[in-house]
C-alpha positions in Angstrom: 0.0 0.0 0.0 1.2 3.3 -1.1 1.6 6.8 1.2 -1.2 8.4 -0.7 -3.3 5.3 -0.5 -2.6 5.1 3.6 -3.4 8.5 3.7 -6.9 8.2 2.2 -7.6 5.2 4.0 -6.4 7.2 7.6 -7.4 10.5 6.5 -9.4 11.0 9.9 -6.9 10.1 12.0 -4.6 12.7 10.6 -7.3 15.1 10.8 -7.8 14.8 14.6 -3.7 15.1 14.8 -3.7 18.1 12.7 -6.5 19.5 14.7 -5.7 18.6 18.2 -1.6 20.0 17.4 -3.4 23.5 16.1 -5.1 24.0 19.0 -2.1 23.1 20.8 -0.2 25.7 18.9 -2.9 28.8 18.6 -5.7 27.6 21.3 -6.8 31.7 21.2 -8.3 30.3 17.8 -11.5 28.5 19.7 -12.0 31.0 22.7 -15.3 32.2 23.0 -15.9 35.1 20.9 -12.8 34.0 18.8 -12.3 33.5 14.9 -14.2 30.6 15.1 -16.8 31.4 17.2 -17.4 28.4 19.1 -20.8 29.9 20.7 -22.0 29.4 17.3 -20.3 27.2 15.4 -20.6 24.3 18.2 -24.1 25.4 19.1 -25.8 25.4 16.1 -23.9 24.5 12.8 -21.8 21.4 14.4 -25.0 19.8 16.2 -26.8 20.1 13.5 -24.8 18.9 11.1 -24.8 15.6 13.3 -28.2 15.3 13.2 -28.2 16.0 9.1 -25.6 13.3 8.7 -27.3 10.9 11.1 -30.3 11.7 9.2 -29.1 11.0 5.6 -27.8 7.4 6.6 -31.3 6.0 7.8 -33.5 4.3 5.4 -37.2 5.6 5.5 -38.2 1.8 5.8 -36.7 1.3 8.7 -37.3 5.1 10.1 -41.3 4.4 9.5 -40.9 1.0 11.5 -39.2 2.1 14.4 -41.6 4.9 14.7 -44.4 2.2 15.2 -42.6 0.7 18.7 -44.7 3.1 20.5 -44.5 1.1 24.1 -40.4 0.6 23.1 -40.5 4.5 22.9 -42.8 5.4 26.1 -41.0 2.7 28.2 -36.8 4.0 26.9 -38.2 8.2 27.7 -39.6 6.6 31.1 -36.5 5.0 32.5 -34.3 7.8 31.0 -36.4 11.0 32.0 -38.3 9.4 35.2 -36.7 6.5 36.8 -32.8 6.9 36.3 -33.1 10.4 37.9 -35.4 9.2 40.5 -33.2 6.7 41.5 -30.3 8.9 41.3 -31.8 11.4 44.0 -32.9 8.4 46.2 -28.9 7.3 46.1 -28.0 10.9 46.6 -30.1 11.2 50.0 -28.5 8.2 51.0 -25.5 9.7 50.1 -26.4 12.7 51.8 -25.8 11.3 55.2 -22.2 10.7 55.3 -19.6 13.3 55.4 -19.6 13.4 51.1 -18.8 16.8 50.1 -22.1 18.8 49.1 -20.4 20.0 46.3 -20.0 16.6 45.0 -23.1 15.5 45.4 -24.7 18.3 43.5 -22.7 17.3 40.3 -23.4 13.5 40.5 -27.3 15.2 41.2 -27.0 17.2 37.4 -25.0 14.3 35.8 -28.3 12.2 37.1 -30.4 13.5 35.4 -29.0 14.2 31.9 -30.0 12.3 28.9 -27.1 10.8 26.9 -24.7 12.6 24.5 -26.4 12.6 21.3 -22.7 12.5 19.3 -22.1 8.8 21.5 -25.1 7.6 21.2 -25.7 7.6 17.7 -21.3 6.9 16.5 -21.5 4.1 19.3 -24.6 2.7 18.0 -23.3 2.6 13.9 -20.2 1.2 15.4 -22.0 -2.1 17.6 -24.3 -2.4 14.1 -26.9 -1.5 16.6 -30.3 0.0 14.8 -29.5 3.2 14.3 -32.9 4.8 13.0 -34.1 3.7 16.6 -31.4 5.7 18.8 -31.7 9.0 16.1 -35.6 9.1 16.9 -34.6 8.7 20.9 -32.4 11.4 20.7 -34.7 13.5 18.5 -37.1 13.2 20.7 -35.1 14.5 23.9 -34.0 17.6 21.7 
């Protein structure tokens, strides 16, 4: 295998690298209110182009079938919205008693009760072979 043939086949590898080694060398570059704006760039323009690209991979076929699981859906927004953060605050006021720092507990608290990071969720899903069109309408429905 040639370079330029290794280099097409690795070419986001080297991307992170070259990334990762410029913001090494000019981090000023991604401050907020920078040349790059990350208030909006991140915000808006990089989230939603992972949910364009997520979008574009899923088949309508499949998209219209998962869309019919409505007790799957009620029963996944239940145990992520209700019952993980319940359980979280009961494990917290156990927590509560010992000498934990409050500060602590207050961040396992938010942490609780956050839904899963959309970017994971969907690139670990595509990776396992998981169904895909399933975890992009769970995560379209939290935002």
């Amino acid at each position: 295998m040639g370079l330029l043939d290794r280099l097409r086949k690795e070419w986001f590898i080297i991307g992170i690298v070259l990334v990762i080694t410029f913001a090494r060398l000019e981090p000023s570059a991604g401050v907020k209110g920078g040349p790059l704006k990350p208030e909006i760039s991140i915000t808006y323009i990089a989230v939603s182009a992972i949910f364009f690209n997520s979008g574009l991979s899923l088949k309508t076929e499949e998209l219209t079938s998962a869309l019919m699981h409505v007790k799957l859906h009620l029963f996944v927004q239940i145990f992520t919205l209700v019952f993980f953060p319940a359980a979280i605050w009961l494990f917290l006021q156990m927590l509560s008693l010992t000498t934990i720092n409050e500060w602590l507990l207050k961040g396992l608290q938010t942490v609780g009760c956050m839904p899963p990071p959309v970017s994971s969720a969907v690139i670990l899903t595509k990776a396992v072979g998981g169904n895909e069109v399933r975890i992009s309408y769970w995560i379209s429905v939290y935002f």
